[in-house]
VOGU-3710 file (C-alpha; in Angstrom, 3 decimals, decimal comma):
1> xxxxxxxxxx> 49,870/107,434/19,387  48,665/109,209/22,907  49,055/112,797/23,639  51,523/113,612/26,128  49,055/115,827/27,492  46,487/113,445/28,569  47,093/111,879/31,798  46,477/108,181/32,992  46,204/108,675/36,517  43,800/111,819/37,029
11> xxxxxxxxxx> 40,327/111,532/38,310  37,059/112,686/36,153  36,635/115,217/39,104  40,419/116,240/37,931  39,789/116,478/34,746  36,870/118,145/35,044  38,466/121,288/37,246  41,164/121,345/34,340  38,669/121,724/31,541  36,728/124,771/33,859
21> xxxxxxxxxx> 40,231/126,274/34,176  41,352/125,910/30,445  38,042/127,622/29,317  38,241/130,082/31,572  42,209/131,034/30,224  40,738/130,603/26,613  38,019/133,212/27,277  40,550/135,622/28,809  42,295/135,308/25,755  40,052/136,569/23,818
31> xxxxxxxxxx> 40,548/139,928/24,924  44,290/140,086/25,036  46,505/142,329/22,717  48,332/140,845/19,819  51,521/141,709/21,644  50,354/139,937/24,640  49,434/136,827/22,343  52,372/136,574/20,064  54,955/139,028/21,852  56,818/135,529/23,471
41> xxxxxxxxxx> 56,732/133,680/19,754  58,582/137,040/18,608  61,144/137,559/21,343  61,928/133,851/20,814  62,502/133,507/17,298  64,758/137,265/17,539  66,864/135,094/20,619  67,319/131,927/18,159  68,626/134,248/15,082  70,623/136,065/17,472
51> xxxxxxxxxx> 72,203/133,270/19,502  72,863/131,243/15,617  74,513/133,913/14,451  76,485/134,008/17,457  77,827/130,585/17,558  77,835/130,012/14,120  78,529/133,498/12,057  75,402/132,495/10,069  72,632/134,487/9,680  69,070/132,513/10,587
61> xxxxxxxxxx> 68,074/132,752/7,071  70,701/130,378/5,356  69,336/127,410/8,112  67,315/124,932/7,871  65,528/124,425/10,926  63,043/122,383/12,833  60,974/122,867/16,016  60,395/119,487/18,129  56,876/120,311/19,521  55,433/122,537/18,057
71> xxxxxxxxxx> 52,168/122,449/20,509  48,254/123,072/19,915  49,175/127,046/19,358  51,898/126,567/16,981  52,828/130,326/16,762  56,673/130,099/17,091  56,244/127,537/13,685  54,183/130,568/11,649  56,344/132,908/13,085  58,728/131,111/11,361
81> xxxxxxxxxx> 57,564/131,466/8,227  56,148/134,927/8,014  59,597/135,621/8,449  60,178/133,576/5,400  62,324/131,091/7,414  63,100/127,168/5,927  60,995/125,615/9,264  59,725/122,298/9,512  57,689/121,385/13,448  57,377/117,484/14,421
91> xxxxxxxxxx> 54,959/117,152/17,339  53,042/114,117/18,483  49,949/116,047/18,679  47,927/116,693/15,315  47,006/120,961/15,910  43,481/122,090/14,839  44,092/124,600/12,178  40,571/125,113/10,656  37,901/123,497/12,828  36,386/121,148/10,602
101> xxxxxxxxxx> 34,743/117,951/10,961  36,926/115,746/8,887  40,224/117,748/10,834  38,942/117,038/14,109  37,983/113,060/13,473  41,486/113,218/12,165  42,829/114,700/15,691  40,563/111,633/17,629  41,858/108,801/15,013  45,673/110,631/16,105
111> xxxxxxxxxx> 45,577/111,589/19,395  42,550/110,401/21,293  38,998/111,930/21,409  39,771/113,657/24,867  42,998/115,925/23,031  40,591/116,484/20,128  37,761/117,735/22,706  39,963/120,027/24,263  41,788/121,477/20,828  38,124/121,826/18,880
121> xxxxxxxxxx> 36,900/123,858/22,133  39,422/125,830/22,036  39,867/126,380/18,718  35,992/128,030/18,632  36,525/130,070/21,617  40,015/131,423/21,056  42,151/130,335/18,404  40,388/131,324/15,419  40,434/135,086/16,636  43,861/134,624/17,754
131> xxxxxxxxxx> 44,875/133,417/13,965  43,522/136,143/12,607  44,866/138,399/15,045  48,156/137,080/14,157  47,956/137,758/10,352  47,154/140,930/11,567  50,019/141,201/13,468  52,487/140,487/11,274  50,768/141,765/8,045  50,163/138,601/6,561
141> xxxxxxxxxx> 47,581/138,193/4,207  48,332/133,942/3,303  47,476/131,093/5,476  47,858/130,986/8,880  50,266/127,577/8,538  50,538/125,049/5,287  50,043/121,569/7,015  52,837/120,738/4,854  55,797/121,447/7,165  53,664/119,989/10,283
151> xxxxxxxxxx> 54,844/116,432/10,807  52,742/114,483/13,201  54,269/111,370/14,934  57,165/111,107/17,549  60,544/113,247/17,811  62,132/110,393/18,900  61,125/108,195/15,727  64,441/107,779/13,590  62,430/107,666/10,341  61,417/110,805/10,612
161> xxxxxxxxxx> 64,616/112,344/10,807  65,831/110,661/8,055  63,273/112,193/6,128  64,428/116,000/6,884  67,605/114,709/6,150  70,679/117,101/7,445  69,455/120,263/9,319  71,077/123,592/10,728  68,802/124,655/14,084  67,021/122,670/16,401
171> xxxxxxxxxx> 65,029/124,165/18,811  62,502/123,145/21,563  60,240/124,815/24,035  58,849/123,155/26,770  58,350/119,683/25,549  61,887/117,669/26,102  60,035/117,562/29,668  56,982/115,628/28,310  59,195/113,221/26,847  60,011/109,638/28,741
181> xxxxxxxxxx> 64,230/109,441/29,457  65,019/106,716/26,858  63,098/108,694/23,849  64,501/111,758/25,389  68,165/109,847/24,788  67,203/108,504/21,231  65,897/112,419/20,604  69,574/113,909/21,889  71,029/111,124/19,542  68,812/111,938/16,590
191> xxxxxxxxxx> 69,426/115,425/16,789  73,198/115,670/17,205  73,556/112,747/14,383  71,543/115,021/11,887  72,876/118,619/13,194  75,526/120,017/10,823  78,856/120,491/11,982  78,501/124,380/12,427  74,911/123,811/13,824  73,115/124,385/16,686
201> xxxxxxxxxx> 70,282/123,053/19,202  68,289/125,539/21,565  66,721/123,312/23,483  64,569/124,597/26,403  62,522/122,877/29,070  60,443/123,989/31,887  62,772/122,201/34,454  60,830/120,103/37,401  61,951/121,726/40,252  61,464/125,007/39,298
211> xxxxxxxxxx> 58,193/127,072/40,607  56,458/125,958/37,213  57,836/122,321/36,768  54,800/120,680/38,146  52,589/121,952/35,652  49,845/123,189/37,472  47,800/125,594/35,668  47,856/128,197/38,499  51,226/128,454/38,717  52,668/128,593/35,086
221> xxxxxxxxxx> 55,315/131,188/34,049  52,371/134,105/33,487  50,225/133,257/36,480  52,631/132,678/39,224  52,741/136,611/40,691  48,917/135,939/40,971  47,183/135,696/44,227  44,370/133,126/45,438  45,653/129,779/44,337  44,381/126,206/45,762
231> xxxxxxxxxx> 48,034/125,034/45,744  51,215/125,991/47,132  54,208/127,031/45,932  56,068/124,441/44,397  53,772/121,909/45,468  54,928/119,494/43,270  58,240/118,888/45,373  56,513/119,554/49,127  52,928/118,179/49,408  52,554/116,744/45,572
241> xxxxxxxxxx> 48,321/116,508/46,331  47,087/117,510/43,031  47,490/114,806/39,877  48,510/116,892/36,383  46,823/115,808/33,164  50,118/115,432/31,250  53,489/112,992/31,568  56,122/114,662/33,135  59,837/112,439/33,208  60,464/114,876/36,270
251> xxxxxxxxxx> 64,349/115,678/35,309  66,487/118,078/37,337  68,634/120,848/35,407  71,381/118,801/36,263  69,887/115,821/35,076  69,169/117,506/31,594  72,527/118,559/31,866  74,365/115,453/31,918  71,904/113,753/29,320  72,596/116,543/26,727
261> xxxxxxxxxx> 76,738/116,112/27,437  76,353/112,812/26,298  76,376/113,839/22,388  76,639/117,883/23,018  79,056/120,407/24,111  76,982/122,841/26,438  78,184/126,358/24,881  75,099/128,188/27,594  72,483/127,869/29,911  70,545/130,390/29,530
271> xxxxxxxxxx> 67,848/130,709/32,462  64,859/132,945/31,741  63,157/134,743/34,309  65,611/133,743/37,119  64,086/134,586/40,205  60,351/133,920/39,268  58,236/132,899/42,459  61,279/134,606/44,587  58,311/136,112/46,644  56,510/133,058/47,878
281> xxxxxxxxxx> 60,154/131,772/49,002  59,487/132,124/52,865  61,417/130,874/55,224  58,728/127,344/55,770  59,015/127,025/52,036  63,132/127,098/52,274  62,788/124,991/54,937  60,583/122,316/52,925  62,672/122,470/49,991  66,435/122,643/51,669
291> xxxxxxxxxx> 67,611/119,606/49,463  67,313/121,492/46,866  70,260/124,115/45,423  68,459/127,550/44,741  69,705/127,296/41,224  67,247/124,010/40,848  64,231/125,749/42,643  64,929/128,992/40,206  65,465/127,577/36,806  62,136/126,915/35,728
301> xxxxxxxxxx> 62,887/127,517/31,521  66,785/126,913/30,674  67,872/127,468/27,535  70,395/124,541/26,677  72,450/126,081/23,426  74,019/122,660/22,447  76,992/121,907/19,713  77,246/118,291/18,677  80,531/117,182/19,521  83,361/116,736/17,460
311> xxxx> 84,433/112,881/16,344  87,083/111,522/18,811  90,347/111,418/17,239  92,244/108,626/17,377
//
């Protein structure tokens, strides 16, 4: 099973500049707020319960929800369950919760000794402040996350949504973009053959050719108003020079679109931050990029709020 997030195609030198870059972030980290840290898990969670109720006329609580990729930081998972929420996470990576040796020989057996490099590292530089900063935060005095409702293996695997069985909310946050087409298909499938019939998915990727779909570290959502970068703007669509150490299927809002219609009705798209990297649209950059609509280039994160479609009657 091979993280998503380790590329086959980038140089030691790459990799290399990615690991300076990551341990600089995790250092800066360090000295952020617990507002700054957790205020995006918060505002999420408060926009699922909000948008569920308001397709549904359920409240959050009665639903039995899972999170497809649930990441090395999975913060939206315990935010979860603080809030005393029925959530389950399935992720292909394995996260390092408590920075043992036997946890991370379990993360190299699972997900390759470069993933468990990078998640120990980080785990003693950041993460275990930022854990207890989030018990902290939200006055929690159990564990951070019971390894319980973490299930480790592929989204698009059918067996293990036959195990959860029927389920309320799906959601997703940047990850459907790390997934290959056809297990992206078998995922929509999955998802709208175990959604209830009042349920809903919230599915949300960080959409290629948006300012932040190339998945350079420079330019993600938080960094982008920031000056001095080695790239250019949405170098991933003009020049394309610098390899990314993660799979990307590269799908346009429009493609994403038309793959969730297959088994969904579309009931929003909900784009966040709709004119991020605006500024560093010059005229050059227009120029470069004038097969593209604007609404492509300015998507970046699109919330998909999906409603499995009714049987065809006969």
């Amino acid at each position: 099973m091979r993280s998503s997030s380790s590329g086959q195609e980038v140089s030691l030198l790459a990799r290399v500049k990615e690991a300076k870059t990551l341990f600089h972030t995790a250092l800066r980290r360090r000295a952020l707020s617990a507002d700054q840290l957790f205020g995006e898990s918060d505002r999420n969670v408060r926009e699922y319960g909000e948008l569920f109720e308001k397709h549904t006329g359920r409240d959050i609580k009665s639903a039995k929800i899972v999170e497809v990729g649930f990441g090395a930081r999975p913060y939206r998972l315990a935010t979860f369950h603080v809030k005393q929420l029925n959530a389950v996470g399935i992720d292909l990576d394995m996260p390092v919760l408590e920075g043992s040796l036997r946890e991370f020989l379990r993360v190299a057996r699972n997900n390759g000794l470069e993933r468990a490099l990078k998640s120990i590292t980080r785990h003693y530089i950041a993460d275990r402040i930022e854990q207890k900063k989030f018990k902290k935060h939200h006055c929690h005095t159990g564990e951070f996350l019971n390894r319980k409702n973490l299930l480790i293996g592929s989204a698009s695997n059918p067996e293990i949504w036959r195990r959860l069985g029927r389920v309320d909310l799906v959601t997703s946050e940047d990850v459907v973009e790390h997934i290959p087409v056809d297990g992206l298909k078998m995922l929509a499938r999955l998802i709208a053959e175990h959604l209830s019939d009042d349920g809903l998915a919230l599915i949300c990727p960080n959409i290629f050719t948006g300012i932040t779909g190339g998945h350079l570290l420079e330019w993600y959502h938080d960094m982008v108003d920031e000056p001095g970068k080695v790239s250019e703007p949405w170098e991933h669509l003009r020049r394309n020079r610098i390899p990314v150490n993660t799979y990307l299927n590269r799908l346009t809002r429009a493609d994403f679109r038309d793959l969730f219609s297959e088994h969904f009705q579309i009931l929003e798209e909900i784009v966040r931050q709709p004119d991020l990297g605006r500024q560093w649209f010059t005229d050059d950059v227009r120029q470069d990029l004038s097969k593209w609509p604007e609404e492509e280039l300015f998507s970046n994160q699109v919330i998909f709020v999906l409603r499995k479609q009714s049987p065809a009657i006969n």
